[in-house]
C-alpha positions as CSV (number, residue, x, y, z in Angstrom):
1,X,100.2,-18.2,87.9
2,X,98.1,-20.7,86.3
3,X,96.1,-23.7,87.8
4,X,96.4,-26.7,85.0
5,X,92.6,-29.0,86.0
6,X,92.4,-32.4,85.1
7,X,89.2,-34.2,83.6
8,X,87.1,-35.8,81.7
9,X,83.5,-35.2,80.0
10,X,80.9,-36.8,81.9
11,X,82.6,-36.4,85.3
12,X,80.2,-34.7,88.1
13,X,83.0,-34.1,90.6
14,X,84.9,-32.5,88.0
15,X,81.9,-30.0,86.9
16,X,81.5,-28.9,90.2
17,X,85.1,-28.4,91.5
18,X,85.6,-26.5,88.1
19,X,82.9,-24.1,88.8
20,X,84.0,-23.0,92.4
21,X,87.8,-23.3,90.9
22,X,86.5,-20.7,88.1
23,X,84.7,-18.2,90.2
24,X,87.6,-18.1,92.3
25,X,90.6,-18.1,89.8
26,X,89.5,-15.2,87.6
27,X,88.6,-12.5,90.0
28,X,92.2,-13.5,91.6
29,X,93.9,-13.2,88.3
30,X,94.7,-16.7,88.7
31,X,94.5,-18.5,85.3
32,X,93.1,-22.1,84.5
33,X,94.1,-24.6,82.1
34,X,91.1,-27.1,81.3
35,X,93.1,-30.6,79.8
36,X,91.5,-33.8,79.9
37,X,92.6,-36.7,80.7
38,X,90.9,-39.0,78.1
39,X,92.5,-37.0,75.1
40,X,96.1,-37.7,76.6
41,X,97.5,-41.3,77.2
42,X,100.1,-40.7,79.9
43,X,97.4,-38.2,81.9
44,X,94.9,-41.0,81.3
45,X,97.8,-43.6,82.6
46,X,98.1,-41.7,85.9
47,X,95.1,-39.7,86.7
48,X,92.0,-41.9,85.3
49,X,90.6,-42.5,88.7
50,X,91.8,-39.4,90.5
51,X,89.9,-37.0,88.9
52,X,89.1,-34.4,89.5
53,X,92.9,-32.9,89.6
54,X,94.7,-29.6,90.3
55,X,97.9,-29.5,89.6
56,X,100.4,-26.6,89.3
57,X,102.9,-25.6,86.2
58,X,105.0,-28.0,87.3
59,X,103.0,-30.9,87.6
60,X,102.8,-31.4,91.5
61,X,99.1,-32.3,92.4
62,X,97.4,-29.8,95.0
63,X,93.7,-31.2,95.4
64,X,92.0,-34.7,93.6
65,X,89.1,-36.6,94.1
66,X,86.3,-35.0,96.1
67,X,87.6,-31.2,96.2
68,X,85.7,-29.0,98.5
69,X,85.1,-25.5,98.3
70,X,87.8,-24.2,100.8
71,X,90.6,-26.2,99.5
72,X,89.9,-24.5,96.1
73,X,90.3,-21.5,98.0
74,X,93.1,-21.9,100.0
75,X,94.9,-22.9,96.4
76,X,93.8,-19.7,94.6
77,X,94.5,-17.9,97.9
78,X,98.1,-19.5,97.9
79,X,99.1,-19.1,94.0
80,X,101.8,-16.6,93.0
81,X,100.6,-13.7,91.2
């Protein structure tokens, strides 16, 4: 499974969800795609104020915004292997 996480340089929310979303992800085997939102127009057009975002392969959105550290959890948790 892989985790695709929205966005952008300079974002604090988005440093900090990407940290607890990393230290969960890899021990699980749960692999993250990093794509942000300022280097794509349509991302930009949909998610510019929703970042942070995790989304899975297929696009539907499983946490944005403020993400806390057990939802990031209960995603990883929840991901097919």
């Amino acid at each position: 499974m892989t985790l695709q996480f929205l966005t952008r340089d300079g974002c604090h929310l988005c440093e900090d969800a990407f940290a607890v979303l990393e230290a969960h992800a890899q021990p699980a085997g749960v692999a993250v795609t990093v794509l942000d939102i300022d280097e794509d127009e349509a991302l930009f057009d949909e998610y510019d104020f929703r970042v942070p975002v995790i989304r899975d392969t297929s696009g539907s959105v499983l946490a944005e915004g403020v993400i806390d550290p057990e939802t990031i959890r209960r995603i990883v948790a929840a991901a097919p292997r």
